[in-house]
C-alpha positions in Angstrom: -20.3 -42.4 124.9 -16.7 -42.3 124.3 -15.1 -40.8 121.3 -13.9 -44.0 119.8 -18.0 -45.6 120.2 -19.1 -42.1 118.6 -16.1 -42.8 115.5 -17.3 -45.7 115.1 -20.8 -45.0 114.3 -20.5 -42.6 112.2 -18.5 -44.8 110.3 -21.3 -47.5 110.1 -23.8 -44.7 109.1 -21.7 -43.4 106.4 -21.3 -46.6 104.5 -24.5 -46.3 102.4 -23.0 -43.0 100.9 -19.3 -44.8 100.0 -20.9 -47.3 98.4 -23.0 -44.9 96.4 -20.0 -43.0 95.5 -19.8 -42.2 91.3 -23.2 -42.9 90.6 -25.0 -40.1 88.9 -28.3 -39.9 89.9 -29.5 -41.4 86.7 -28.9 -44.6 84.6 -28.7 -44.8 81.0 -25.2 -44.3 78.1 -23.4 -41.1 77.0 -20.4 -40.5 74.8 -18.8 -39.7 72.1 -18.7 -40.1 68.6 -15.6 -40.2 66.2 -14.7 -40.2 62.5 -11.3 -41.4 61.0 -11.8 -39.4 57.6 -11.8 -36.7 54.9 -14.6 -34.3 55.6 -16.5 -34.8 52.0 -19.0 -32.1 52.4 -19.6 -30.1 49.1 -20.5 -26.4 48.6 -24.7 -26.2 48.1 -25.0 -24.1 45.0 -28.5 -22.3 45.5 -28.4 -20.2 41.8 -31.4 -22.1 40.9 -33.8 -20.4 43.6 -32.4 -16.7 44.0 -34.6 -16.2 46.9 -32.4 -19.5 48.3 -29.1 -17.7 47.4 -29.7 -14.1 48.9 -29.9 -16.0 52.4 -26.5 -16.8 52.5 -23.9 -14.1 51.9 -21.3 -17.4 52.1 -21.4 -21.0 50.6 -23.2 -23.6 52.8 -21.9 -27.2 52.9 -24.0 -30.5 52.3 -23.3 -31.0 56.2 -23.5 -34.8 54.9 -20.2 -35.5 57.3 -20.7 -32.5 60.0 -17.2 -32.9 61.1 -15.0 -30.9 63.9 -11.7 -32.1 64.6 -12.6 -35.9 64.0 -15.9 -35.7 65.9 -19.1 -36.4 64.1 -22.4 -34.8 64.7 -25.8 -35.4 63.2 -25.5 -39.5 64.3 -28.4 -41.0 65.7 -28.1 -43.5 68.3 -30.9 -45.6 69.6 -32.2 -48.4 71.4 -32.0 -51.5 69.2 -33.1 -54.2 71.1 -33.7 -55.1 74.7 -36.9 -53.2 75.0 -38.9 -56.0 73.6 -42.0 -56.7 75.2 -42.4 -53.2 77.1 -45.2 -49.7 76.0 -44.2 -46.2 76.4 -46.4 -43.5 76.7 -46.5 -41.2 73.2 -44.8 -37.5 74.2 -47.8 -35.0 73.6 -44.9 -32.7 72.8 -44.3 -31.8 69.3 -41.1 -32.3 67.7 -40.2 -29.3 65.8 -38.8 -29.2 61.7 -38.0 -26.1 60.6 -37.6 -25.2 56.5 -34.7 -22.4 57.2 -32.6 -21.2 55.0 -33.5 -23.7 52.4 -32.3 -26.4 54.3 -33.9 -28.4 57.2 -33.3 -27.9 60.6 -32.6 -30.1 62.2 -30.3 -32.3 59.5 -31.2 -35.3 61.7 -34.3 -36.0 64.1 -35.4 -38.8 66.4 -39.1 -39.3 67.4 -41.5 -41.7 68.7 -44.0 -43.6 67.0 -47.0 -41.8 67.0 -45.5 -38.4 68.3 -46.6 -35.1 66.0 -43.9 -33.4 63.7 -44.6 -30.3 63.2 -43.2 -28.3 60.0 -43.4 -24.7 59.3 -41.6 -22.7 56.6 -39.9 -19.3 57.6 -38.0 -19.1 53.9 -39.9 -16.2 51.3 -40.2 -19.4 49.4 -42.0 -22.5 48.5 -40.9 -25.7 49.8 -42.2 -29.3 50.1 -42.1 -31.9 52.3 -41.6 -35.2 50.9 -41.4 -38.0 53.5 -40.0 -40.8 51.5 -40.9 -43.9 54.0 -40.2 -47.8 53.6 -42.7 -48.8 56.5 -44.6 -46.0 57.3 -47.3 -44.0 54.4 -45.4 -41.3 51.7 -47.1 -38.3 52.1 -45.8 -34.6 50.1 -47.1 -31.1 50.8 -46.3 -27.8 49.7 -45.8 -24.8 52.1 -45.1 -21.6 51.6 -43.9 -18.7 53.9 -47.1 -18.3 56.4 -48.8 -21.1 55.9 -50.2 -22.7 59.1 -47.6 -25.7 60.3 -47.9 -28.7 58.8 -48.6 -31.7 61.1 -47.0 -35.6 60.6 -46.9 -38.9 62.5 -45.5 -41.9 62.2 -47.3 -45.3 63.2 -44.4 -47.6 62.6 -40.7 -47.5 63.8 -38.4 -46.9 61.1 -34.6 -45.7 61.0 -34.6 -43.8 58.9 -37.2 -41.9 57.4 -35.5 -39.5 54.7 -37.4 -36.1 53.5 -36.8 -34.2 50.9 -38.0 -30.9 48.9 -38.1 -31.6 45.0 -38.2 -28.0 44.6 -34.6 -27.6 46.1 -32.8 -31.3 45.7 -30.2 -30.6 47.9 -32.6 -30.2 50.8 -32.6 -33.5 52.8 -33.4 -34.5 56.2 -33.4 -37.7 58.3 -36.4 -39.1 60.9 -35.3 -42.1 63.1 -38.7 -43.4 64.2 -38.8 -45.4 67.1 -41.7 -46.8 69.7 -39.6 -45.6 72.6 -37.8 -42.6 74.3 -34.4 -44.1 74.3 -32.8 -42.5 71.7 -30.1 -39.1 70.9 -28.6 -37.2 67.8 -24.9 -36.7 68.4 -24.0 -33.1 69.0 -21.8 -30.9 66.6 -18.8 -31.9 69.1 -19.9 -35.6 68.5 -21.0 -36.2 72.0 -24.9 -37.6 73.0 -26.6 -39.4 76.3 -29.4 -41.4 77.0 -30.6 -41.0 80.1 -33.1 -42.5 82.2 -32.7 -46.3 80.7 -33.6 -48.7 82.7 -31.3 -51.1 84.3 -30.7 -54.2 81.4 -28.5 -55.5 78.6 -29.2 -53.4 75.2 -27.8 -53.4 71.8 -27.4 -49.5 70.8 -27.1 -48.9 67.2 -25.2 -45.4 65.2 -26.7 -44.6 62.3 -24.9 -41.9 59.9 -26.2 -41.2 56.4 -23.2 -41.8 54.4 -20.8 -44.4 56.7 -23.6 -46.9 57.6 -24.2 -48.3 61.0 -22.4 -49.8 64.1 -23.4 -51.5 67.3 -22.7 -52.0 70.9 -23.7 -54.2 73.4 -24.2 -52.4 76.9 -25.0 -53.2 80.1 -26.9 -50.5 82.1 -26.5 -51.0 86.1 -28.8 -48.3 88.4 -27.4 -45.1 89.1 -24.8 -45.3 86.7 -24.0 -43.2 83.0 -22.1 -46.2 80.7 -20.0 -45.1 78.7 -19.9 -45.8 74.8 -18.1 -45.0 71.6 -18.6 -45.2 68.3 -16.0 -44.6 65.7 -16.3 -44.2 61.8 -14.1 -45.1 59.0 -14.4 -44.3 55.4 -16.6 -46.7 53.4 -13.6 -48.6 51.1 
């Protein structure tokens, strides 16, 4: 075989990897989200509940608008339409709510219909959980430090789901509900992914507590991350 034959086929057998060239491995959207505005988180005063106060040395902000240079965390991002039609299996994973500090961690949570929350307390004091639901059934229970965790589920999608502790008002937390996996909570440098969406036209929605929502229409091609952005302004 002569050396230009042998260039040659190589060639030929090397086109299948060029034209895979940039794809990732797995479909689906990442990014970034941005906020054009004031950060308008307030100081938490926690005088009321000393046992609050004596766990943090220095003030703690509302984190309504967790904000770092002009990227927004704490945004959910989900699937909004273009799933229609189609089941997923419910994750026998438990998502995981944590009373901490007297505050909620995570600030904002996304979970599947049916899929179990599971709550536990690690404050020396009493909280309770008050899921405050449109769609889905309002339910409140106490727990103290050691109690056994306290299990919820949600049989309808919902975004969002807010949750409160009347004991300590400034306690609030956020559940987007949805009857898929195809969802994310932007990061504290405002950036998220969806990953493993299948190939198809979807509308993704942002949700933030206090700005509202956006949308964006995206089309998701195999083997390839689409990049989105969302960007908040101010409410006028």
């Amino acid at each position: 075989m002569s050396s230009k034959t042998r260039w040659y086929l190589l060639a030929l057998c090397a086109l299948p990897l060029l034209a895979g060239c940039g794809r990732s491995g797995a479909s689906g959207v990442q990014g970034r989200v941005t906020y054009e505005g004031p950060d308008t988180d307030q100081p938490i005063s926690m005088q009321g509940d000393p046992a609050c106060a004596a766990l943090h040395p220095q003030p703690v902000d509302t984190d309504e608008t967790a904000l770092e240079n002009g990227r927004l965390a704490n945004v959910f991002i989900y699937v909004k339409s273009g799933l229609e039609g189609k089941s997923f299996p419910v994750p026998k994973e438990k998502k995981q709510v944590d009373q901490r500090g007297c505050l909620y961690s995570p600030h904002v949570l996304g979970v599947q219909v049916g899929q179990t929350v599971e709550f536990t307390n690690s404050d020396p004091t009493l909280h309770n959980i008050h899921a405050l639901p449109r769609a889905n059934e309002e339910s409140n229970d106490p727990q103290s430090q050691g109690m056994p965790p306290i299990d919820k589920t949600f049989t309808k999608p919902e975004v969002m789901v807010p949750l409160r502790c009347d004991i300590h008002p400034w306690m609030v937390a956020y559940l987007g509900v949805v009857p898929h996996p195809y969802y994310a909570v932007s990061a504290e440098d405002g950036t998220f992914s969806i990953r493993n969406l299948p190939p198809g036209k979807y509308t993704l929605e942002a949700w933030h507590e206090k700005l509202g929502t956006q949308t964006r229409e995206v089309t998701v091609t195999p083997g390839r991350m689409v990049k989105v952005s969302f960007d908040f302004k101010p409410k006028p």
